[in-house]
N, C-alpha and C positions, 0 to 999 in steps of 0.2 A: 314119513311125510304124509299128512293125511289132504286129500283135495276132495272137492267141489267140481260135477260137470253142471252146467247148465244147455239143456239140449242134448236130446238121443236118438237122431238122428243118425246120417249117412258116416257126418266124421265123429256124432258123438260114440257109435258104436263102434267103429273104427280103433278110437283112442281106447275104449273097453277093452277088445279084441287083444289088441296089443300087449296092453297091460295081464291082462289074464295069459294069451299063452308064453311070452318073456317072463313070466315074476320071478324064475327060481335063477332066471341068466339076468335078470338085473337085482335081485338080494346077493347073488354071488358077486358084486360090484358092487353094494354096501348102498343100492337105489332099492329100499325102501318105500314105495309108494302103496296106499291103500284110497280106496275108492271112499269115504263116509256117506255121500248120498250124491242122487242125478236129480235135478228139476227137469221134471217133463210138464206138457200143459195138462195134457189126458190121463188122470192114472188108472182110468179103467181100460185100456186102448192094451191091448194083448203085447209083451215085448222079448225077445228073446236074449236075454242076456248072457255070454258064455260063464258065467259068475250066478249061478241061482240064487246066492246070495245077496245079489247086492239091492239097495235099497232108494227106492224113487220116492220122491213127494213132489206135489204140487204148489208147497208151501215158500216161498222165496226167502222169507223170511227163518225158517229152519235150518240156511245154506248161511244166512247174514249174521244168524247168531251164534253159527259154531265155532268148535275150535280147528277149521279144516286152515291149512295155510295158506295153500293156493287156488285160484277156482278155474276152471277152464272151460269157457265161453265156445261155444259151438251153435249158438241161435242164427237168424236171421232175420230178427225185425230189430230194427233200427234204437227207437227212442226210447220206448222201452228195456231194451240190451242197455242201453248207453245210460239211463239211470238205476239201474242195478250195477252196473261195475264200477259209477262213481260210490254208491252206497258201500261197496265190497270195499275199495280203493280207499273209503272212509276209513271203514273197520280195520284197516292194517294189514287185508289181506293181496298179495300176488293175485296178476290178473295173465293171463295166458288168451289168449283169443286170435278167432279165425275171421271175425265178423271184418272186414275189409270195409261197410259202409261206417261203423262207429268209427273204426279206427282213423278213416279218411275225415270225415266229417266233425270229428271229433280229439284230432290228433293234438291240439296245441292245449288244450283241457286237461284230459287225461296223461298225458307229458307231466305238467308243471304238479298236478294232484300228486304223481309219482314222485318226483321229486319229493314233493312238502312231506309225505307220510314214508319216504327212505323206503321205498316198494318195489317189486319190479313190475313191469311192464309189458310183456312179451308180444310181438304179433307175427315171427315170423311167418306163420302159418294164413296169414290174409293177405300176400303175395306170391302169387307162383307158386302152389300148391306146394311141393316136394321140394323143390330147388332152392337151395339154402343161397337166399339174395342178401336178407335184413342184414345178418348179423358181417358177411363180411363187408357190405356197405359202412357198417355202425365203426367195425376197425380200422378199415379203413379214414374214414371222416377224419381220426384222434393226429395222423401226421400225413396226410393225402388230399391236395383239393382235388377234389372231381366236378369238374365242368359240363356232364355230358353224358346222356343216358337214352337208350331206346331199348324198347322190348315190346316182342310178339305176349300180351299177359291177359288174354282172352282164348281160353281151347276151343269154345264155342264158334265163333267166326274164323278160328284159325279152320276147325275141320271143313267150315262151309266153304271157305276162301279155297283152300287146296284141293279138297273135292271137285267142287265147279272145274281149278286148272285143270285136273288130272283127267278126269271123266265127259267133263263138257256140258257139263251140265246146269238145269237153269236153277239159279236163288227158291223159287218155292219149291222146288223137287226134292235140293237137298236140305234146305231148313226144315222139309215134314219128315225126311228122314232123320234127323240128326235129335229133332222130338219123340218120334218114333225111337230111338235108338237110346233115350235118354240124356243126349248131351246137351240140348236147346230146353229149355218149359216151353209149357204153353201159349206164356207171353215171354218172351223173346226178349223183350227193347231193351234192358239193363245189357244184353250182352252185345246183339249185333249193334243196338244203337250206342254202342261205344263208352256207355256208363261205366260197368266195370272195369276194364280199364282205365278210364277215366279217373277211378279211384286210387288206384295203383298206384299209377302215376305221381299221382299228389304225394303218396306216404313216400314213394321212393326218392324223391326231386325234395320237397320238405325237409328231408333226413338228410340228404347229402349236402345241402345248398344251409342247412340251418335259415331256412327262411318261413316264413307264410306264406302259401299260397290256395285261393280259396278256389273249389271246385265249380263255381259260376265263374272263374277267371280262363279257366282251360278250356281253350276250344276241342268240340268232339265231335267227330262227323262219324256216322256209319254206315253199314253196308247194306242198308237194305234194299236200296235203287239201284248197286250191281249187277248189271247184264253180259251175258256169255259174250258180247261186240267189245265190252271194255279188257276183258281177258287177250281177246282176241289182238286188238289192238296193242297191248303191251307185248305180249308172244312177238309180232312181230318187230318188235323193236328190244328183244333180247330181256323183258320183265318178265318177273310174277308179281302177285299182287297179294300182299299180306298188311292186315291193318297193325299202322304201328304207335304205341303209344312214347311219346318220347320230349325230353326237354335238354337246352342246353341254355348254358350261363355265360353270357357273353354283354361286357363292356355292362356289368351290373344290372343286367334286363335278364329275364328268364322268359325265353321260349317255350311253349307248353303246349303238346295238342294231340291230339289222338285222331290220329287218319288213315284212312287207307291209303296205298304208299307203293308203287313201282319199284320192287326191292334188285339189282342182280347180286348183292351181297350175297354169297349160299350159306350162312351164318341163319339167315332169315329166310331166304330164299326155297334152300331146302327143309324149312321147318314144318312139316306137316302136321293134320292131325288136329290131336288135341296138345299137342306140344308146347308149350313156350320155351321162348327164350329171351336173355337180358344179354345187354354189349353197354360196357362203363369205361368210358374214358377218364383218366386221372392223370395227376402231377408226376409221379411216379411208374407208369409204366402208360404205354401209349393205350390198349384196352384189354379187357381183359372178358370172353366172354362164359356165361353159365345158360344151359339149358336141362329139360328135363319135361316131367309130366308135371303139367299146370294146373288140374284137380283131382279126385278122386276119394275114394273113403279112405285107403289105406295110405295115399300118398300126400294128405293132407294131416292126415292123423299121427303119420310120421315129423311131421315140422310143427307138431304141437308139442311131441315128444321129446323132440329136441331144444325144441324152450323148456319145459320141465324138468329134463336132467341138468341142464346148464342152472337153475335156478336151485337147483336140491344140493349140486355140486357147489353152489355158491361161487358161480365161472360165469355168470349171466352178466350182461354190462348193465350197470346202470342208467336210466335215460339221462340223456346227455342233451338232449334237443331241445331248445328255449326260443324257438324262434326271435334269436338275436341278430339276423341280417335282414333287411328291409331291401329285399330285390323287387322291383316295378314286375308285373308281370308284363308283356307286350311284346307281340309276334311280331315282330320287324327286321329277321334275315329273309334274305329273298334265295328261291329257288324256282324251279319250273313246276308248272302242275299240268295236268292232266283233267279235262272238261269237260263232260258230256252232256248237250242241254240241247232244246226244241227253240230255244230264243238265246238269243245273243243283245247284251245290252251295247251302247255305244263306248262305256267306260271298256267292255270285255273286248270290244271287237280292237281297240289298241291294244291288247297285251297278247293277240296270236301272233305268234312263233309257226304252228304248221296247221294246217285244219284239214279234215276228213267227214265226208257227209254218210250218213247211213241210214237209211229209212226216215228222213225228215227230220235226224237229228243232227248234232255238228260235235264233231270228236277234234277236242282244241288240245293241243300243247302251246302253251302259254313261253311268253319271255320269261326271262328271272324277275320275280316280282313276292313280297313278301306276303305273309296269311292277310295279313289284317290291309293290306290293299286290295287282294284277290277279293275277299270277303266282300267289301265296298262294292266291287265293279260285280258280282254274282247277284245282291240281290237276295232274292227268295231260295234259302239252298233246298227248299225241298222240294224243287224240280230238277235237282241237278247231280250226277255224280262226279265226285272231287277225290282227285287223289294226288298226291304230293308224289314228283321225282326225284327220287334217290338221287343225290350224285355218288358214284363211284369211291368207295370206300378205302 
């Protein structure tokens, strides 16, 4: 099997790595794979490949016209990524990719393309790093409704979040540490401000639900106005605090939002770290859950690999997703949340349930009341921190 990386990078060198020191333990398995070239942007830019031989260009067009079979997408910019894998996807070539914003943003495209040119399509690897979700979701789907899905699928804020509980510590101490440390960049907001995620989400709930759902439809609230008082607060009433992206399919409405979240589940509760985890409920078993390490070079480069053996084996599923169900998106279960604000509107000051003052601010736990009424009576959320309570699982 000859492939195609695009990006050499963290996981493109990863997926290198792998493949160079396995090759003789996967020939001996009749996997067959040879590298024919990596698109980088810089080919003067010094690279250390464990393979001296292998062979970069900057030419896109050198990867579009070969005869590689499959290509394996490890980029991160968007639109660009997304019109080269339609161009690939043209050409008849297997597409493999970790890019999670194309996939999200471009899922109902790249789906039906696959279909029409009889290709695969691969993405486990732009969900939950390591932790094989996609595919048992995709098997699931074929004789299982599943109604109902939450996961911790940001390691970024997970470390920040559990950090803070564990230590005590305040939001800029350990988001400089966590950049320092390599798990945050420089700019942050894709993670703490609950984008990524946010994307997940979509591919995961999409996939299961056979539906549309567009990424300005999901609400997403982040962490970046998290204070050690809100920690505090939940401690005493037996929470942690993990943001969670999650949706559920009820009475033909899909619920959908990304929040931080009062968890005592220990499923999520004790998920630290850069960790994720997913919990799916189905027709066939009440849930069922998966966790593991949610990014890394080798741990993402592993769930790239394993789209490419299942593809070489010819054991990959084909996409199956047509967005053939027309579910309304609209947050309208009701639950209690959690308030932290300097101003209280009149619409909010009806929906306390218990309140607590602390330094001129007002720490609300709300009645049961749904997002998209909350929403209503908050107003401006970027004075406010919001977090949804679990009920007891």
């Amino acid at each position: 099997m000859k492939i195609a990386i695009m990006g050499f990078g963290t996981v493109g060198t990863g997926v290198e790595e792998i493949l160079y020191k396995k090759r003789e333990s996967l020939l001996k398995n009749n996997f067959d794979i040879k590298i024919e070239k990596v698109l980088i942007r810089n080919k003067n830019k010094k690279r250390s490949p464990l393979d001296g031989d292998l062979a970069f260009t900057d030419d896109f067009n050198e990867i579009l016209n070969s005869d590689v079979d499959t290509v394996i997408d490890v980029t991160s910019s968007l639109e660009e990524t997304y019109e080269r894998i339609v161009k690939l996807m043209e050409s008849g070539k297997n597409i493999v990719t970790a890019n999670k914003a194309v996939v999200s943003k471009y899922f109902e495209e790249l789906n039906e393309l696959a279909r029409e040119k009889d290709i695969y399509f691969s993405y486990e690897a732009a969900v939950a790093g390591a932790i094989p979700v996609i595919h048992p979701l995709m098997e699931e789907a074929f004789f299982s409704d599943m109604n109902k899905i939450q996961g911790i699928l940001n390691g970024t804020s997970n470390y920040i979040l559990s950090k803070m509980e564990v230590e005590g510590s305040s939001y800029d101490e350990v988001l400089k540490e966590a950049q320092d440390l390599g798990y945050a960049e420089a700019d942050p907001t894709a993670d703490v401000g609950g984008f990524d995620a946010m994307r997940k989400i979509r591919i995961l709930s999409s996939l299961i639900y056979n539906s549309k759902i567009n990424e300005d439809e999901i609400f997403t609230f982040g962490i970046e106005n998290v204070k050690k008082s809100d920690f505090d607060f939940a401690k005493e009433r037996g929470y942690s605090i993990r943001v969670l992206a999650k949706s559920e399919l009820t009475n033909d409405k899909i619920n959908i939002s990304v929040i931080p979240t009062f968890v005592r589940d220990n499923f999520f509760a004790k998920t630290f770290g850069g960790t994720n985890g997913v919990k799916v409920w189905g027709e066939n078993f009440s849930a069922y859950e998966l966790k593991g390490p949610g990014a890394g070079k080798l741990e993402t480069a592993d769930a790239v690999m394993r789209d490419l053996l299942r593809i070489l084996a010819k054991r990959e599923i084909k996409t199956f997703y047509d967005a053939g169900n027309s579910y309304e998106v609209e947050n309208n279960l009701e639950n209690k949340f959690y308030v932290r604000t300097s101003e209280v509107s009149t619409e909010l000051k009806d929906l306390i349930e218990e309140e607590k003052f602390i330094n001129d601010e007002h720490l609300i736990i709300t009645r049961k009341v749904s997002l998209d009424g909350l929403r209503h009576a908050l107003g401006n959320l970027d004075k406010v921190f919001l977090a949804e309570i679990e009920e007891d699982l």
